[in-house]
Structures are given as C-alpha cells and as structure tokens.
Backbone as CSV, one residue per row, in Angstrom:
resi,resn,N_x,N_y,N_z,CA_x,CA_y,CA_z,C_x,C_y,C_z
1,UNK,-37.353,-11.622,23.658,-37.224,-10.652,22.599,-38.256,-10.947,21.519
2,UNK,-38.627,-9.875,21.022,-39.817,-9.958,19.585,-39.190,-10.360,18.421
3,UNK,-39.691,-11.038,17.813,-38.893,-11.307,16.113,-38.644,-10.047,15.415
4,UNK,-39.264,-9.062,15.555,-38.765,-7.561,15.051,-37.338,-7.244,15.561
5,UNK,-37.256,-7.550,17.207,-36.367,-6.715,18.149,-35.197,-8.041,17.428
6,UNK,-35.574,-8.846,17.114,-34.259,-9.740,17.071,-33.703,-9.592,15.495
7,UNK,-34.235,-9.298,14.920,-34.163,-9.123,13.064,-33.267,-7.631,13.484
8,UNK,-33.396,-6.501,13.936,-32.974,-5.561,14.199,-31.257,-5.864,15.014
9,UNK,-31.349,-6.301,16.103,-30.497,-6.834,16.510,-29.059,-7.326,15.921
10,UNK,-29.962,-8.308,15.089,-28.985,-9.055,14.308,-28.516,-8.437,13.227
11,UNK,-28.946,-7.428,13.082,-28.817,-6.593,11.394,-27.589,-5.559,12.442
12,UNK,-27.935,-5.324,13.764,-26.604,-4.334,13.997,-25.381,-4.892,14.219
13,UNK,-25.243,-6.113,14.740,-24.218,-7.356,15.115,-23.792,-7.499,14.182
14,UNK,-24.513,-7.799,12.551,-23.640,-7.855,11.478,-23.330,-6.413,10.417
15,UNK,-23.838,-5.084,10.654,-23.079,-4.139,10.606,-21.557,-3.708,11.664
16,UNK,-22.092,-3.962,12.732,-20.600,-4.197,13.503,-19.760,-4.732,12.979
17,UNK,-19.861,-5.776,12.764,-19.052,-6.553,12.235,-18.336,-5.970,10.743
18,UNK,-19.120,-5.895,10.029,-18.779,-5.189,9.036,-17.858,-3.651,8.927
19,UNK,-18.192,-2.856,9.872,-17.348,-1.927,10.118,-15.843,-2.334,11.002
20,UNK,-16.063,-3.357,11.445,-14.950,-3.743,12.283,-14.095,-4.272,11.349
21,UNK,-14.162,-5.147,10.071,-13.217,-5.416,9.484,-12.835,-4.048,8.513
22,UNK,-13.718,-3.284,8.414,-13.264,-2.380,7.273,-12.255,-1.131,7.736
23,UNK,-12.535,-1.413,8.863,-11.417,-0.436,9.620,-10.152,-0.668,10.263
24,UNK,-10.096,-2.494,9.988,-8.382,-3.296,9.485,-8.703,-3.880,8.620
25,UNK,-8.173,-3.430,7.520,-8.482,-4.823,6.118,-7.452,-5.533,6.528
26,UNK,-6.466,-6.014,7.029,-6.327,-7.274,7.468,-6.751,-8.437,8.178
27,UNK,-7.890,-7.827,9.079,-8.529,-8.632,9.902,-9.737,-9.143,8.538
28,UNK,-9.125,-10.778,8.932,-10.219,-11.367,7.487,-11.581,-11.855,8.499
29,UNK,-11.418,-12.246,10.007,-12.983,-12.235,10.405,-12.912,-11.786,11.838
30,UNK,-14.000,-11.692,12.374,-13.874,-10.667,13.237,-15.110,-11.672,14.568
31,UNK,-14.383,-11.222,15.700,-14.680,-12.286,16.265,-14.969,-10.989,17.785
32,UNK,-16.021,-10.486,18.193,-16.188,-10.012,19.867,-15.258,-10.124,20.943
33,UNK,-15.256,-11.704,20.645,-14.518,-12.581,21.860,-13.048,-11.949,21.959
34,UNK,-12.557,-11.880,20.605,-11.042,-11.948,20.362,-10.618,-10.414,20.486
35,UNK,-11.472,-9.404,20.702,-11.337,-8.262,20.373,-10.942,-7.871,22.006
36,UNK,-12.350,-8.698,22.593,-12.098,-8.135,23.959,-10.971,-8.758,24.974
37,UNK,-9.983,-9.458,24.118,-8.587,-9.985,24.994,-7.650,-8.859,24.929
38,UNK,-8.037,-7.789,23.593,-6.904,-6.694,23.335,-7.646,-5.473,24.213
39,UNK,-8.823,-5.701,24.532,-9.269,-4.333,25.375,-10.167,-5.037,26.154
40,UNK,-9.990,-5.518,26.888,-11.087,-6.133,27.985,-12.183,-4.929,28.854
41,UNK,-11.874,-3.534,28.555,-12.908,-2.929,28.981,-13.966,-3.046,28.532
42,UNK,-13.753,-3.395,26.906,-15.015,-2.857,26.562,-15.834,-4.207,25.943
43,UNK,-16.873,-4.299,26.551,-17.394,-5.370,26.575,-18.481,-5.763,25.175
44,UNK,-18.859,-6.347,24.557,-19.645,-6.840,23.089,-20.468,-6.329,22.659
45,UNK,-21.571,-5.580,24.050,-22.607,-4.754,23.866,-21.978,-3.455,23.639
46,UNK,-21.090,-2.971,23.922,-20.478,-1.676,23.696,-19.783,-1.206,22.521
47,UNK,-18.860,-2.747,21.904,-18.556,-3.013,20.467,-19.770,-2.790,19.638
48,UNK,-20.854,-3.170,20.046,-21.645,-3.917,18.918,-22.208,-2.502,18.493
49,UNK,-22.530,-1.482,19.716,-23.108,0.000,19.765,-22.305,0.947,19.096
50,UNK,-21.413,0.636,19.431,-20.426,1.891,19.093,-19.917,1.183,16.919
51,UNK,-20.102,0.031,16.958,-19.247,0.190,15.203,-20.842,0.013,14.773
52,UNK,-21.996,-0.379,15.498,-23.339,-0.900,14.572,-23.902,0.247,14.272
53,UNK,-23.769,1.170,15.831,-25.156,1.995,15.239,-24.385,3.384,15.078
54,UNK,-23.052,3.975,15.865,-22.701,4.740,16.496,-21.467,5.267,14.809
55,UNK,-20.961,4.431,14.419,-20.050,4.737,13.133,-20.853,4.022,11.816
56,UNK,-20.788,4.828,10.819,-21.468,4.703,10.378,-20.705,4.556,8.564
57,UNK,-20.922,3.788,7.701,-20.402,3.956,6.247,-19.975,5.094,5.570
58,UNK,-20.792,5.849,5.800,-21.038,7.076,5.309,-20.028,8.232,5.974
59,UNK,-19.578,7.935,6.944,-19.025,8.758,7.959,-17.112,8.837,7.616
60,UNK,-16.278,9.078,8.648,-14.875,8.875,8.287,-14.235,7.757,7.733
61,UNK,-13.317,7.681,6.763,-12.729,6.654,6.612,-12.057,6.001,7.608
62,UNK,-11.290,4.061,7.636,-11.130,3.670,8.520,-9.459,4.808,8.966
63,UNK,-8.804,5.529,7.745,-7.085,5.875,8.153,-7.809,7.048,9.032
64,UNK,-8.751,7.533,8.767,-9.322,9.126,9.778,-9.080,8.321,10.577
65,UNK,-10.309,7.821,11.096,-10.819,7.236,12.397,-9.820,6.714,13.062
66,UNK,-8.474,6.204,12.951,-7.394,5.353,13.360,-6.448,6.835,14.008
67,UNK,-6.355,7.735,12.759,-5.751,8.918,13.493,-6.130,9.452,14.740
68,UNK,-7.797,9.527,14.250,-8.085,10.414,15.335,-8.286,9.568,16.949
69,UNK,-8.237,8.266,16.547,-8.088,7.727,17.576,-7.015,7.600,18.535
70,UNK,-5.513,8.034,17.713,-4.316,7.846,17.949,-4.325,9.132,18.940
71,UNK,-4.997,10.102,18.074,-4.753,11.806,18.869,-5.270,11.715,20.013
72,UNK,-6.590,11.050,20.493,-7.007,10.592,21.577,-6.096,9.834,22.855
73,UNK,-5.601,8.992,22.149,-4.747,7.733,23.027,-3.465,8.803,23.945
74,UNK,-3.176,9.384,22.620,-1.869,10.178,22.907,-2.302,10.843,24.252
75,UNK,-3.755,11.683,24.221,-3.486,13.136,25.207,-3.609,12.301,26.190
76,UNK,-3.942,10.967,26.540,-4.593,10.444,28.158,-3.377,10.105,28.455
77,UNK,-2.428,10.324,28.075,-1.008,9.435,28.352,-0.451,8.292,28.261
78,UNK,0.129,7.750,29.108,0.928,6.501,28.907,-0.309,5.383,28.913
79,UNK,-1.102,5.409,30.050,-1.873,4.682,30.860,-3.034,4.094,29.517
80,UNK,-2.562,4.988,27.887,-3.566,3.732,27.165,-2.540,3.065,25.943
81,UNK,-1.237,2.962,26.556,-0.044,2.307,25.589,-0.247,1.407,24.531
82,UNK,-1.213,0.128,25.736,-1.366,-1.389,24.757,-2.564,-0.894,23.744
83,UNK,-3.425,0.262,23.343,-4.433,0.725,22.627,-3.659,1.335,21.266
84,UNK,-2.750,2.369,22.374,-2.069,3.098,20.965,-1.092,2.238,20.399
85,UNK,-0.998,1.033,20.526,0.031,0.433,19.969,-0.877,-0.180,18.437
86,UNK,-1.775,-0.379,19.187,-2.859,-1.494,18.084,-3.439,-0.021,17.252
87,UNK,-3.926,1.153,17.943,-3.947,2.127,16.682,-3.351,2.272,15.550
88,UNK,-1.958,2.727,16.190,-0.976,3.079,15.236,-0.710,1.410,13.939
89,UNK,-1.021,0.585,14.690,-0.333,-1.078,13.662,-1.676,-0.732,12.044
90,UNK,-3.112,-0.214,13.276,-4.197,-0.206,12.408,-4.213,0.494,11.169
91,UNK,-3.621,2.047,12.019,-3.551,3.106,11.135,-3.068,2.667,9.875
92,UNK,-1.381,1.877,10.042,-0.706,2.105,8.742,-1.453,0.872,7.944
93,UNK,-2.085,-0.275,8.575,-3.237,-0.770,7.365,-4.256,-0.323,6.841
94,UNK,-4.661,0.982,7.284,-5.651,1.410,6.763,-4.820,2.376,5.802
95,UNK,-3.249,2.873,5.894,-2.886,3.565,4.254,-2.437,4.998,4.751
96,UNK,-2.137,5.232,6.546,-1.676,6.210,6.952,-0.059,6.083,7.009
97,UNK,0.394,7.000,6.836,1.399,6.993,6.396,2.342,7.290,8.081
98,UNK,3.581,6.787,7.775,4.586,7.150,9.347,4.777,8.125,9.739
99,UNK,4.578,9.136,8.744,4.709,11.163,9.019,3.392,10.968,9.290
100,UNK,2.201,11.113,8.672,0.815,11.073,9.280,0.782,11.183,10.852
101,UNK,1.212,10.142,10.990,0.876,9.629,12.304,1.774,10.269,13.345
102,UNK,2.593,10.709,13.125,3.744,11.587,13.983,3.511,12.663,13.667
103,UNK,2.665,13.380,12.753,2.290,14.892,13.222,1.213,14.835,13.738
104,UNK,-0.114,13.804,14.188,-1.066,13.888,14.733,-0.255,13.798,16.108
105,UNK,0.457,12.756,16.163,1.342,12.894,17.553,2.022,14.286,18.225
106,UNK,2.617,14.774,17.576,3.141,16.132,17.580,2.265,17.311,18.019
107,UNK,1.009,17.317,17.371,0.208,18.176,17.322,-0.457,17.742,18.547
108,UNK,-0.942,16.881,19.160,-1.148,16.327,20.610,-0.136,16.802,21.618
109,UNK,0.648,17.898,21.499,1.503,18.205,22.332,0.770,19.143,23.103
110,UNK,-0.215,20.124,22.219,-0.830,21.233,22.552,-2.075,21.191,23.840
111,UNK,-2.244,19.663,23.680,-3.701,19.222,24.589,-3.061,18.531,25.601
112,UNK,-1.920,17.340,25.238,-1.992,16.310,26.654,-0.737,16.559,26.774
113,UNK,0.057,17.789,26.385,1.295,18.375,27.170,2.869,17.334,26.378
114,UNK,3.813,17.696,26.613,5.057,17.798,25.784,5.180,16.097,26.504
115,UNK,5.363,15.989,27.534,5.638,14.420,28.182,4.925,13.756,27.309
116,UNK,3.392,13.485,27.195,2.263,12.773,26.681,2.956,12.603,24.756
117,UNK,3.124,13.950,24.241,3.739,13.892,23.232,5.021,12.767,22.661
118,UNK,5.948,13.335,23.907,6.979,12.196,24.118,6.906,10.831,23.768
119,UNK,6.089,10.718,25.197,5.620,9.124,25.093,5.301,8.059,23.824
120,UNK,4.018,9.602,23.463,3.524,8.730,22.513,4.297,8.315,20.764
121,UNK,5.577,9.289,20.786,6.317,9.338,19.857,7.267,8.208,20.067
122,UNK,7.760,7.840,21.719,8.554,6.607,21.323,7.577,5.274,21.135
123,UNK,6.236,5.222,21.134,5.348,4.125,21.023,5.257,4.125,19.868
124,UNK,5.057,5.145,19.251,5.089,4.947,17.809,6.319,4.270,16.857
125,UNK,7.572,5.040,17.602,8.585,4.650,16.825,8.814,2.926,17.113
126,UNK,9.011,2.627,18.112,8.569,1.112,18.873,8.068,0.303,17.488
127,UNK,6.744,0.942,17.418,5.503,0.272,16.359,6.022,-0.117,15.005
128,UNK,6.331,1.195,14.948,7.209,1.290,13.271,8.724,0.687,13.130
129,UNK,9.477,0.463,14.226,10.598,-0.746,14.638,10.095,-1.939,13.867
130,UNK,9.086,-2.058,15.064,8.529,-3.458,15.223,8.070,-4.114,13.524
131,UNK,7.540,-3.413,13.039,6.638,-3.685,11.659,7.993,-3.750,10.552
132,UNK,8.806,-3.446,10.513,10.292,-2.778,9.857,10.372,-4.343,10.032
133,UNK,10.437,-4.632,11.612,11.596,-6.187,11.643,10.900,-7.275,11.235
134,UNK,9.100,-7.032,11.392,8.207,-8.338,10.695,8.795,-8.235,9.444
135,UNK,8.700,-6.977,8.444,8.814,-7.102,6.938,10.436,-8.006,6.617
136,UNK,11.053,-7.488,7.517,12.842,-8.024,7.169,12.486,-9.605,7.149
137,UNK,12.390,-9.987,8.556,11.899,-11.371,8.597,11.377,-11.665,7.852
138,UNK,10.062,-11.870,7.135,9.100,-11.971,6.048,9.936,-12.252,4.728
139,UNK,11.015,-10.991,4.284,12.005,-11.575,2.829,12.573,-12.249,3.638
140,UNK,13.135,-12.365,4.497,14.537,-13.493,4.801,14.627,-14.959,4.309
C-alpha cells in the first residue's frame, strides 16, 4: 500500500469507528472483532465501508437509522431475530421511544405481511421485558 492509500485508509477505520459508537452511546469503545461475534456475516471490510464511507455525519440520526433498521429486520422475518433484538436494545439508547418502535413494527405489516408483523412485535416486547428486568435488578 502507498502512504497516501494508507493515511486514507486509516482516516476511514477511524470514521467507522466513530460512527459506530455514535449510533450506541453506550458502547464506550468499539472493537471490529467484537462486533462480528453479534453478526458474523459481516465481516471488518464491510463494517469499515458501510459506517466509514457509506453513513455519513451529516446524514440520519443514530434513533432514525436504528428504526429504519428495525423496519428492515421486521419485513425479512424471523430468520434476522438475534439482529432485531440488538436493533431494538440500540434504538431505545439512541432516545426511541417503546411506541416508536412498535408503530414502525406495525406499519411493517404492509410489506413483510401480518405473521412478520407478529413476530416482530413479540421480539420487541421480549426486548422491552428484558430491559424492564435489567432496570429492576439495577435498584434492587
């Protein structure tokens, strides 16, 4: 590689990066490796493309982007569960609200059909269980 091609490089690896935490402000660092245990399809070069060059600052906020990702997850059906689970956890750190996210669900009835809808409404509720019983635990 040229010292140009690598200065370039490295400037998109750490915009990746940068969009990757801003789209969970909980995630305090952000690691390729660790990302691709929750989605093993998609491999570092594809991370690095898609948050470096492909999303951009300027573009949707991280609660859009989490929705519209959710509306996505929803129409393919069941078959992207462990995704929409980590959407929806994302969404409500990024400041989307539990109705938010269940009328993007809802409204996904129209594209990936009333089952897909279903589904994705008890994953959600699941999610929002789940986060309910961290907070209880947490005061206890």
């Amino acid at each position: 590689m040229t010292q140009d091609f690598t200065k370039l490089f490295q400037a998109m690896v750490e915009q990746s990066h940068e969009m990757a935490r801003a789209m969970n402000p909980a995630l305090e660092s952000f690691s390729p490796s660790a990302f691709e245990k929750f989605i093993p399809s998609m491999p570092k070069d594809m991370l690095e493309m898609f948050f470096g060059k492909t999303f951009n600052r300027e573009g949707l906020d991280a609660r859009t982007r989490f929705l519209v990702t959710i509306a996505g997850l929803v129409v393919t059906g069941s078959q992207g569960e462990p995704q929409l689970r980590l959407a929806i956890r994302n969404a409500l750190e990024s400041g989307a609200t539990q109705r938010e996210i269940a009328e993007v669900i809802f409204q996904m009835s129209m594209f990936g059909g009333v089952p897909a809808m279903s589904r994705g409404l008890e994953i959600a509720q699941a999610v929002f269980n789940e986060i309910g019983e961290e907070s209880a635990g947490e005061n206890a």
